[in-house]
N, C-alpha and C positions, 0 to 999 in steps of 0.2 A: 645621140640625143641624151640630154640629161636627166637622170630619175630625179628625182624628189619624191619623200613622205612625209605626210603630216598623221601623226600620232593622236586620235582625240577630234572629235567631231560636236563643239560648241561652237560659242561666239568665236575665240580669238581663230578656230582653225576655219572655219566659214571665211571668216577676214582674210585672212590670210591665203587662201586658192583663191579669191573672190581677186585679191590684187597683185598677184603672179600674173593671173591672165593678162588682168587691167594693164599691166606695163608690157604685154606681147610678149611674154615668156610662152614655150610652145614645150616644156619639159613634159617627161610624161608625172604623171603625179598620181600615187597610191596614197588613199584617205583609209586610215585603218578607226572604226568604231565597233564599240562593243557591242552598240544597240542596233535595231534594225531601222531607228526614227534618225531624221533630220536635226539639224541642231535646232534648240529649245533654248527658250530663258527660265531660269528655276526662276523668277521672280513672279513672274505670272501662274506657275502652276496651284496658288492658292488661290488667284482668281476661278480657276477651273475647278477646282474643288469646293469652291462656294459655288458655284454654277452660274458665276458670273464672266463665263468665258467659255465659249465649244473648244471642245477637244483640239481643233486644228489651230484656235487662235494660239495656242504655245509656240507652233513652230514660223516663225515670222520668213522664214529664206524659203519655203517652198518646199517642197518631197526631194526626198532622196534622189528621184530618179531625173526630177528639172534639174536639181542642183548639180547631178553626174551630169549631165548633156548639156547643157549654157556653158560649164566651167571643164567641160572634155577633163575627165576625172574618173579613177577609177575605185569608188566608195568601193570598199572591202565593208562590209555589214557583218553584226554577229561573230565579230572575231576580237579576241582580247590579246593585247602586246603581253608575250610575258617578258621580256627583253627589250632594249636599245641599248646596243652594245656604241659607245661612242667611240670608241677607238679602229673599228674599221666601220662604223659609219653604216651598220644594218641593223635589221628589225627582224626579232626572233616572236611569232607564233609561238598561241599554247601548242598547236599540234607539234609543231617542234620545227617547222619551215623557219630557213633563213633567207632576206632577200635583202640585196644590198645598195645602198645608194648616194647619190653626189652630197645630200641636202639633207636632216630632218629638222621637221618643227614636231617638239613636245607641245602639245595642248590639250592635255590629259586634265586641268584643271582640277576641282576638287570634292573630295564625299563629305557625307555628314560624319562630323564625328559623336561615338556612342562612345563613353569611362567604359572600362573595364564593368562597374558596380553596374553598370546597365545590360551589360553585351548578353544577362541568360535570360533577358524577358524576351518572350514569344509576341505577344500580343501588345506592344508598346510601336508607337509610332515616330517616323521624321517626316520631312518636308525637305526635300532636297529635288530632289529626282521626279520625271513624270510616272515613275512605279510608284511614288510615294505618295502621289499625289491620288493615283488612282487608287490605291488603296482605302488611305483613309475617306473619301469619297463612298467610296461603296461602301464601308464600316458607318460613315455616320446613315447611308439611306438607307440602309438595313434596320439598325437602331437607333431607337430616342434615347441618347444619353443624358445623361440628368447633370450628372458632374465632371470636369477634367481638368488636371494638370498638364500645364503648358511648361515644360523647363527648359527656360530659355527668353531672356524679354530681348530679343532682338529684332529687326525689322519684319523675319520669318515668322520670330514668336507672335508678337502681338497680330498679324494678319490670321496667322489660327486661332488666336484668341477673337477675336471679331466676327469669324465665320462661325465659332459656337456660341457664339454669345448671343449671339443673332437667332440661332436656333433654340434658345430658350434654355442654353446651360448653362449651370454655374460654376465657372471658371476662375481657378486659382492659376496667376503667372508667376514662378517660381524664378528665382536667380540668384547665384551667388556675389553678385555684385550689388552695389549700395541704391544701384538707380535704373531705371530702364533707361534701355540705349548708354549704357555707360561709354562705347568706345565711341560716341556722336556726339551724347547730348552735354552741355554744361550740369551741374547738380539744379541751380535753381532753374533748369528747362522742364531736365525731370521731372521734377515734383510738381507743378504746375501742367502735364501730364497725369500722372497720378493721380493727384486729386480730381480730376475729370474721370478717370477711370475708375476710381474707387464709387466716386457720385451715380456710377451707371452700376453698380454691384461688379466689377469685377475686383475681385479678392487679389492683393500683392501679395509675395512671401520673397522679400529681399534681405540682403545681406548675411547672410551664411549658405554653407554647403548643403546639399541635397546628397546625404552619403548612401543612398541604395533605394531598394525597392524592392517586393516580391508580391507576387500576382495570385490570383484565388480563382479554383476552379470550380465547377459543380458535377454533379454525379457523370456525365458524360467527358468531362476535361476541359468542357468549354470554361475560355477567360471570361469571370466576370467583373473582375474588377483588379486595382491593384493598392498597396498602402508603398505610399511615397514616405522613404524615411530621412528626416532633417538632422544635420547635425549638434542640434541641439536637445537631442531624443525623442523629441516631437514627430507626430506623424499623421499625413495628410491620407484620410478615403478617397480614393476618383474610380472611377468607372470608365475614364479614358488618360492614357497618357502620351502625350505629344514628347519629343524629346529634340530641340532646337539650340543645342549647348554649344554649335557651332561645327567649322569644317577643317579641312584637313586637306592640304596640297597632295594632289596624287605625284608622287614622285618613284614610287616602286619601284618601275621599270628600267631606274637607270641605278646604274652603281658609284656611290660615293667618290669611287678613287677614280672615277673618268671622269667628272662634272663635280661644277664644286654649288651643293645643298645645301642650304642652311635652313627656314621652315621651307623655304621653297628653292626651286630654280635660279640662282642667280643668274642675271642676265645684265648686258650694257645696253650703251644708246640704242643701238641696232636689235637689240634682240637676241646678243648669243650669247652662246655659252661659254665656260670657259673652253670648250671641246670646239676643234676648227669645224663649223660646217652643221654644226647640231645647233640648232634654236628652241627657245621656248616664249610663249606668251600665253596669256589670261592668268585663269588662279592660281595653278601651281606655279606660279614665277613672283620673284621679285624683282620687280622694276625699281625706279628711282621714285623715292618720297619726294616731291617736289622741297616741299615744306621743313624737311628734317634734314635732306642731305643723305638720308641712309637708303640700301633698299628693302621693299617692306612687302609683302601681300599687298594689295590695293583690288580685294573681289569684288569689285563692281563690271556691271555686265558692258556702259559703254569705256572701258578702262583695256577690258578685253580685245573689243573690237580694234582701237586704237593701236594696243600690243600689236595686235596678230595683223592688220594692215602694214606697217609697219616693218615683222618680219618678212612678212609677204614682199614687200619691194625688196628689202636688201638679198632673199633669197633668188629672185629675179634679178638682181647684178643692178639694180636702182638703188643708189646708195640712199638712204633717211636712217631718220633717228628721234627720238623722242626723249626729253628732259626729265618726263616723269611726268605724276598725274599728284593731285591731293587728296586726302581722304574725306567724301565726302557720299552724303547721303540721303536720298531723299524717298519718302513715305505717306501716304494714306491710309489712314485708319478710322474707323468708328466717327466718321465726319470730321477728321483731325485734320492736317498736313503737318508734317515736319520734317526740317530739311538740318543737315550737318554741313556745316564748309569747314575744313580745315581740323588743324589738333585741339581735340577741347581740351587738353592736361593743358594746355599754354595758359600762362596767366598775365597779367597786366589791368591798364585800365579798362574798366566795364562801360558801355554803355549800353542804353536800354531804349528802345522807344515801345509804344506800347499804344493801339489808335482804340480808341472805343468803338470810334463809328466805323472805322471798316472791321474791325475785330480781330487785330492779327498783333503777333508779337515779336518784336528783335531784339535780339539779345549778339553784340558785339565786343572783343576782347580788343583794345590796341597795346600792340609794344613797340615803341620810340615812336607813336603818333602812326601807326601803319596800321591798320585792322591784320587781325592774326587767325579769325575765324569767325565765324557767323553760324546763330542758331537762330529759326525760323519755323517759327508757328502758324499755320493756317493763312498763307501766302508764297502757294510757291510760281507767282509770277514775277515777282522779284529776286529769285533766289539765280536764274543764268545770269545776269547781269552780273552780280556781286560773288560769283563764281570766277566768271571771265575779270573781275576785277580783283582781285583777291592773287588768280594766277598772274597777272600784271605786276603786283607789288615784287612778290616773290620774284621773278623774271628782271627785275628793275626796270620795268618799262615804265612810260609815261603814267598816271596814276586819276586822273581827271574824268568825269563822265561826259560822255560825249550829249551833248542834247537830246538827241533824240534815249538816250539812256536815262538820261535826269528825266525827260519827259514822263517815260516809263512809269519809274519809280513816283514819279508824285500817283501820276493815274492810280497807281495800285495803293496808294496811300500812307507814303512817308512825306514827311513835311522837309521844305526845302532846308531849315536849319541845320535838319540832321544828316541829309545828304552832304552836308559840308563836312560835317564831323568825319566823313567815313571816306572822304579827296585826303591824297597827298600833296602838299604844297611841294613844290621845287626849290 
């Protein structure tokens, strides 16, 4: 009988035992995670930390123990990889066990990452992990904080700016980039953002560095506060700091000169590595940029899923393959929506539409007459369609809206002129 292990117990590695089984593969399979929970989406753990979500709604696949018994799986729980040796093809335990096998999948995915200028604060927060979640949770209903810095305007960011803002704090979102959502949004998306956020008091502090910080204690040692220092010698008081500055492919475990790394796991159509029999998928992997040709990180949660299915057939002897994905990204905030399709560096012709009466905004790039990306304000019922159309250009497939998709799109309130504008003629 053939072993198989999967490395990492998120989205891509769920997918992935989920569709071994699904093609009748009867392998035995050891699921090695560090945590004693289920896989989880960090996307949702801010909803749980606003208490806008129980506890169980994080883990969408069910317990640990439905998930071992449906998918005949043997979850290894509470144990950390210090090794995947790729060249004979096992997994080395911190206690020091080696155990060897036909197959793995890496789906270690990825941490928050903390600079160096962060790593001595005690009492500083992230938002990554369901520990991170519960933490800061029980930190805000312990205390009423009056102020805090958020460094980091990104998807994460601004959702914990929303949950304190909400709570009646005054919140500075901090970045060293020119714009919130810089790796989604166009500039003129941003700032039309912004300005809605500033209009509600929340405080920006963009375009420079955030070069350190150091925290203040009182006669017991308790944190009570910390001063956030900018690189411009400026420096911000908070009484909480969130740190959202982004993450980092867990790649550890493996050794440079057996697998070839670059931010992340390189990987082809199938899923593998350059190592015969060793796979990876979700965040620590890069897949195919649909859009750019190159491969890239692409951490989105159903990006994951796709990966790790994916591997899953091909390590089950079902050959597939995947083209890549695009970078794209979609958000609720503070009664907002906004959605990313595509590379916003690309430039070209702009167009705009912009409805009064249903209230929503598009903002579209074309190059040689093709849409190249789409930003979307507070409608994202039109945002699959023009996803799924977008991947079509790219693909050179047919480029036309089918009716009932035109249909759609007028319902949700683009006007038929402009749906033309965004057809590729043949």
């Amino acid at each position: 009988m053939e072993k198989f292990a999967i490395v990492g117990f998120g989205c891509a590695g769920y997918h992935a035992l989920s569709s071994i089984r699904e093609a009748g593969n009867t392998a035995q399979i050891d699921v090695y995670s560090d945590t004693d929970m289920p896989p989880y989406n960090p996307m949702l753990t801010t909803y749980y930390t606003a208490d806008r979500l129980p506890y169980d709604g994080m883990f969408p696949f069910g317990t640990i123990s439905e998930i071992a018994k449906s998918m005949d799986a043997d979850i290894i729980t509470n144990t950390k990889v210090k090794k995947v040796h790729a060249a004979d093809k096992s997994v080395q335990t911190e206690d020091g066990c080696i155990h060897s096998y036909d197959k793995i999948l890496i789906a270690t995915g990825a941490s928050a990452f903390v600079p160096k200028n962060f790593s001595h604060l005690k009492g500083a927060f992230c938002m990554r992990t369901v520990a991170d979640a519960k933490k800061l949770r029980d930190a805000i209903s312990r205390r009423e904080y009056k102020s805090a810095v958020i460094v980091g305007a990104s998807m994460v960011g601004i959702k914990v700016a929303e949950l304190l803002h909400k709570k009646g704090c005054q919140v500075i979102l901090a970045d060293m980039a020119p714009h919130i959502f810089a790796l989604a949004a166009y500039p003129e998306v941003s700032e039309i953002i912004e300005r809605r956020l500033t209009s509600m008091g929340i405080r920006l502090a963009f375009g420079q560095a955030i070069s350190g910080a150091y925290e203040h204690t009182d006669r017991s040692g308790n944190i009570t506060g910390c001063t956030v220092q900018l690189a411009d010698g400026s420096q911000i008081e908070t009484e909480l700091l969130v740190l959202n500055i982004g993450t980092r492919a867990a790649t550890g475990i493996l050794s440079a000169n057996e697998i070839l790394i670059d931010r992340g796991i390189v990987v082809d159509r199938h899923m593998r590595t350059s190592s015969p029999d060793i796979y990876a998928a979700g965040d620590c992997c890069q897949g195919n940029n649909l859009q750019s040709g190159e491969t890239q990180i692409i951490g989105l949660w159903a990006n994951a899923g796709l990966q790790g299915r994916v591997a899953g057939r091909n390590m089950a002897g079902v050959s597939d393959e995947t083209d890549g994905n695009i970078l794209h990204n979609i958000t609720h905030f503070l009664d907002m929506d906004f959605i990313g399709l595509g590379d916003n560096r690309l430039t070209g012709d702009v167009r705009v539409y912009q409805s009064p009466d249903k209230g929503f905004y598009l903002r579209t790039v074309l190059r040689d007459g093709k849409p190249a990306g789409f930003n979307i304000l507070d409608n994202y019922g039109i945002s699959g369609i023009l996803k799924a159309h977008l991947i079509k250009i790219l693909r050179g497939q047919p480029c036309r809206f089918s009716p009932e998709q035109r249909g759609r799109l007028i319902r949700c309130g683009l006007e038929e002129s402009f749906i033309d504008k965004l057809e590729v003629r043949q």
